[in-house]
MIDOSE-1310 file (N, C-alpha, C; in nm, 2 decimals, decimal comma, always signed):
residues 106
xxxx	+2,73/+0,85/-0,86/+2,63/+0,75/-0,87/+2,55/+0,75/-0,74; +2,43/+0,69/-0,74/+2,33/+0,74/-0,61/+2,26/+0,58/-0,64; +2,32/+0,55/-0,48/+2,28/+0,41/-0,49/+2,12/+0,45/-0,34; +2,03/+0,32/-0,40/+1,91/+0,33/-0,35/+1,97/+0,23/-0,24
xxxx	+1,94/+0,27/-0,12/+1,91/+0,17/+0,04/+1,76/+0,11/+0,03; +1,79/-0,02/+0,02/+1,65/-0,09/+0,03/+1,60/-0,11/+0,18; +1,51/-0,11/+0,20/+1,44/-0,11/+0,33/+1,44/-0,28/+0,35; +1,49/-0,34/+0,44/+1,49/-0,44/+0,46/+1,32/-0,56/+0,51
xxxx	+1,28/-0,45/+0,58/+1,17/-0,43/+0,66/+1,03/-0,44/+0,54; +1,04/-0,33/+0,43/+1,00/-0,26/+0,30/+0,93/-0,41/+0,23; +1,10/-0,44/+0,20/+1,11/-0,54/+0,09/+1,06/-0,69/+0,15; +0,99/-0,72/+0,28/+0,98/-0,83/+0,36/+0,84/-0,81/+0,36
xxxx	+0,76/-0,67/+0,35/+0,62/-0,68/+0,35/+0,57/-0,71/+0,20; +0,65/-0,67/+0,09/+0,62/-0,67/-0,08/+0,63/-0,83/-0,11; +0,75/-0,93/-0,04/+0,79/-1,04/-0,06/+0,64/-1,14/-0,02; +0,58/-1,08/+0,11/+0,51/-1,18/+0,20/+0,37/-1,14/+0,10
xxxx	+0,40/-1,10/+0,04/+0,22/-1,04/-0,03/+0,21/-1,10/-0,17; +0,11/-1,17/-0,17/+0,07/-1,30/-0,26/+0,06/-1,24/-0,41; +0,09/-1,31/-0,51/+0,05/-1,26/-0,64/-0,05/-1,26/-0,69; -0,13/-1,31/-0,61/-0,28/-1,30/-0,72/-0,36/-1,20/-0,60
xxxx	-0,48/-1,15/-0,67/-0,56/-0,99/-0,56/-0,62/-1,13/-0,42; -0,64/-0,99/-0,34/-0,65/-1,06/-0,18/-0,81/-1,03/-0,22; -0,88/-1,12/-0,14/-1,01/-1,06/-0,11/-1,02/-0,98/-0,01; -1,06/-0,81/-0,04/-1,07/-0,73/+0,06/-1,20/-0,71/+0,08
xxxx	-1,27/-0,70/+0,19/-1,42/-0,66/+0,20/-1,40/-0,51/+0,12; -1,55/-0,50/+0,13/-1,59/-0,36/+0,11/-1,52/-0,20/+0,17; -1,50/-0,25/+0,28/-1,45/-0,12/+0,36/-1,32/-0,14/+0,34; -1,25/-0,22/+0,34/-1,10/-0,22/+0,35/-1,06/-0,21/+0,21
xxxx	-1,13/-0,21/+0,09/-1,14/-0,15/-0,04/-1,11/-0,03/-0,02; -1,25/+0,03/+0,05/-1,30/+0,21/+0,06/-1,16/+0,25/+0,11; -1,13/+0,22/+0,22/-1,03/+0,27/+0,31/-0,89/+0,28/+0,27; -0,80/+0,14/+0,12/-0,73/+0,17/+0,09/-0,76/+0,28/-0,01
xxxx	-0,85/+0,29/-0,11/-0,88/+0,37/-0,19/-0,83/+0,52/-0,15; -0,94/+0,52/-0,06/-0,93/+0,62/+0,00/-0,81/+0,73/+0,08; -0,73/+0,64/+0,11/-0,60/+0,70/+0,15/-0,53/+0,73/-0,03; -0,51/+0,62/-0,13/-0,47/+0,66/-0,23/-0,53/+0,79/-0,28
xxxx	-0,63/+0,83/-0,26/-0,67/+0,94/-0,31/-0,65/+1,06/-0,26; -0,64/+1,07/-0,13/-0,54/+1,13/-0,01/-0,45/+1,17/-0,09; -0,37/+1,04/-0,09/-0,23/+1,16/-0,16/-0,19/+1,15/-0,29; -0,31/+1,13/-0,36/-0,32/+1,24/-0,50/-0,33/+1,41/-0,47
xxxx	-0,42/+1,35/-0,39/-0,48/+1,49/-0,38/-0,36/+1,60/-0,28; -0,27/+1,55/-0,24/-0,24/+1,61/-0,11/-0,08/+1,64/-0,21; -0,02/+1,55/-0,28/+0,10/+1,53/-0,33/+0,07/+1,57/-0,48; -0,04/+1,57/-0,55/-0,05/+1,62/-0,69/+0,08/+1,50/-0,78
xxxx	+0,00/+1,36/-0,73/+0,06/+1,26/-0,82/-0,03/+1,16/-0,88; -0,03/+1,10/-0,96/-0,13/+0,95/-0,94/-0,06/+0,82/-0,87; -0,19/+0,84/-0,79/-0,13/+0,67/-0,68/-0,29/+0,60/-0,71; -0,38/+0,64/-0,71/-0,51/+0,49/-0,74/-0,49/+0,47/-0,86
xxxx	-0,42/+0,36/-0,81/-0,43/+0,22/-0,96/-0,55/+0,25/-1,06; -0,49/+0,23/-1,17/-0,60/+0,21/-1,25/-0,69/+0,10/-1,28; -0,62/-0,04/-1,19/-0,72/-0,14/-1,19/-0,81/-0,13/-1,08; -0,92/-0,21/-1,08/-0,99/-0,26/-0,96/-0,93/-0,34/-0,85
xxxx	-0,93/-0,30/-0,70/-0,85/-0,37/-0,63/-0,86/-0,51/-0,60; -0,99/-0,56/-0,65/-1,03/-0,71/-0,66/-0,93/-0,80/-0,79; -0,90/-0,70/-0,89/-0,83/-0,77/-1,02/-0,67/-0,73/-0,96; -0,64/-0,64/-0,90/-0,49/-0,64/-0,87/-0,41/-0,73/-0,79
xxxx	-0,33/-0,79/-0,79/-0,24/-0,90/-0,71/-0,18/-0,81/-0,59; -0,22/-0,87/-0,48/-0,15/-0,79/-0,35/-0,01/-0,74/-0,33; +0,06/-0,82/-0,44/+0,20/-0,78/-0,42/+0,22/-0,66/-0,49; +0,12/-0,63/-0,58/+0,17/-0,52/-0,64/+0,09/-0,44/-0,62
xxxx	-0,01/-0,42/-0,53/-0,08/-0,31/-0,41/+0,04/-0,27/-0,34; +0,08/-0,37/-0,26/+0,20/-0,34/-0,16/+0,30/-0,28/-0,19; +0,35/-0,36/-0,30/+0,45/-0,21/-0,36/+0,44/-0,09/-0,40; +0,35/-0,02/-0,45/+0,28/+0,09/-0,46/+0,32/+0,13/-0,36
xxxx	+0,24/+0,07/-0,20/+0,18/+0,17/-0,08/+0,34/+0,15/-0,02; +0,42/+0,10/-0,05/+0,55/+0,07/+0,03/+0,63/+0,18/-0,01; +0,65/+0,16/-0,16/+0,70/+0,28/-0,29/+0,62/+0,43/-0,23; +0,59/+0,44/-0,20/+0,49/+0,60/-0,19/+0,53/+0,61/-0,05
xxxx	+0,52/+0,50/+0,03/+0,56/+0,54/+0,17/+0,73/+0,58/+0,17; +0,83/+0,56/+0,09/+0,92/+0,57/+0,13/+0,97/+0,66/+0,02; +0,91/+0,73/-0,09/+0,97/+0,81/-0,16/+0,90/+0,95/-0,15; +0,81/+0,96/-0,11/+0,71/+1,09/-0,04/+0,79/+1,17/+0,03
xxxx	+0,82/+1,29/-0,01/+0,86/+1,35/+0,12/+0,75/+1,48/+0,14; +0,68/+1,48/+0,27/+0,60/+1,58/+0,30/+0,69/+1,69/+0,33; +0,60/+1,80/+0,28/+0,58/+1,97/+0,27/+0,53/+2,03/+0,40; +0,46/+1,97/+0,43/+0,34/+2,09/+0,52/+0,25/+1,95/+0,62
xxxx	+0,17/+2,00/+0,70/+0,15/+1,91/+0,81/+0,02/+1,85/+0,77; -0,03/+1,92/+0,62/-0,13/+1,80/+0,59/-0,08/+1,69/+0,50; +0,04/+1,71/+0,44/+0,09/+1,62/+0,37/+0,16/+1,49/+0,48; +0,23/+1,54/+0,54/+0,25/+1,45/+0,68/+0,16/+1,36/+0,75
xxxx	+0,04/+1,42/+0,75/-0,06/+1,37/+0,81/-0,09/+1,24/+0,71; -0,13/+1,31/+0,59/-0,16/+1,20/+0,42/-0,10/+1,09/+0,46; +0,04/+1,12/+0,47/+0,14/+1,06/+0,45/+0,18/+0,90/+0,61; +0,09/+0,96/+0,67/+0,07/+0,89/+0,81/+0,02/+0,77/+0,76
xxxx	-0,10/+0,85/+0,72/-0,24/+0,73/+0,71/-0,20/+0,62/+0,65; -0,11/+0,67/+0,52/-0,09/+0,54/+0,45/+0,01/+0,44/+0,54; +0,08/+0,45/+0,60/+0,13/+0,39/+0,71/+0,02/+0,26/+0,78; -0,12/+0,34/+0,80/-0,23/+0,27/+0,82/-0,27/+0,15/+0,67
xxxx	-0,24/+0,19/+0,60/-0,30/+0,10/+0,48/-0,22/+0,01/+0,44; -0,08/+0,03/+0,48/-0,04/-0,09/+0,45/-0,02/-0,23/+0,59; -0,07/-0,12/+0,70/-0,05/-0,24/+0,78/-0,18/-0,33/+0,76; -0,33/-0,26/+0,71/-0,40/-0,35/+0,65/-0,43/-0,40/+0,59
xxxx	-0,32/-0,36/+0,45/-0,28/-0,49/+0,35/-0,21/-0,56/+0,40; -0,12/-0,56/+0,49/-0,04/-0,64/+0,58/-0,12/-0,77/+0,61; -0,19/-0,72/+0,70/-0,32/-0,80/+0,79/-0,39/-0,90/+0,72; -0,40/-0,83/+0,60/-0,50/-0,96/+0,45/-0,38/-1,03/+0,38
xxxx	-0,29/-0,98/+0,42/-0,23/-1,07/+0,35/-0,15/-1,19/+0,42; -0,15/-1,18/+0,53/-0,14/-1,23/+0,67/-0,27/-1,37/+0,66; -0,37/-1,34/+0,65/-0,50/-1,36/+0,67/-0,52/-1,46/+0,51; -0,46/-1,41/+0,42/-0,48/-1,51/+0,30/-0,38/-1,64/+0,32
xxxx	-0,23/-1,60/+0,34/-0,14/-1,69/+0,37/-0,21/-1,79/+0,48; -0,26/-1,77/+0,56/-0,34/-1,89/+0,65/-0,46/-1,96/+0,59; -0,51/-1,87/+0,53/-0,62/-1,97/+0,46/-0,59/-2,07/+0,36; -0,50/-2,03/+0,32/-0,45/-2,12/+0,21/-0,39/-2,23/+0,29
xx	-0,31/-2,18/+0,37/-0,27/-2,33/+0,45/-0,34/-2,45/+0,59; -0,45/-2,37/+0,54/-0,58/-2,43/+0,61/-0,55/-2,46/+0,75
């Protein structure tokens, strides 16, 4: 039997990320998009959601980019690289989600 190690770290960014969609500007749209497409392209899987990231609940962005970060294993130094960026995307879902939790508590 092949037990799964949860990321402690993993599971504390998915917990802190709100259930209903974050409002992301424009760019921070493009930019998660954009890495998801990354490693479609790079990994030959689907990772851009099929919804709009305005209708999806941040928690379940974050798990995606959390899930992909930790079950990926790169091939070659462009998949590594892919594989970097998203590292970047979720610290900026991080950031909005960071950024919603305060607004809400005014």
């Amino acid at each position: 039997m092949t037990e799964v190690i949860t990321s402690l770290a993993a599971e504390r960014l998915i917990r802190r990320a709100p259930d209903h969609p974050l409002r992301l500007g424009d760019e921070d749209q493009a930019y998660l998009l954009a890495c998801l497409g990354e490693i479609e392209r790079g990994f030959g899987i689907t990772a851009v959601p099929d919804l709009p990231l305005t209708v999806l609940p941040g928690r379940t962005l974050m798990r995606r980019l959390v899930v992909l970060r930790q079950t990926l294993r790169p091939q070659n130094a462009e998949q590594r690289a892919t594989l970097g960026r998203l590292a970047g995307a979720i610290l900026l879902l991080d950031t909005a989600c960071a950024l919603d939790h305060d607004l809400k508590r005014g």
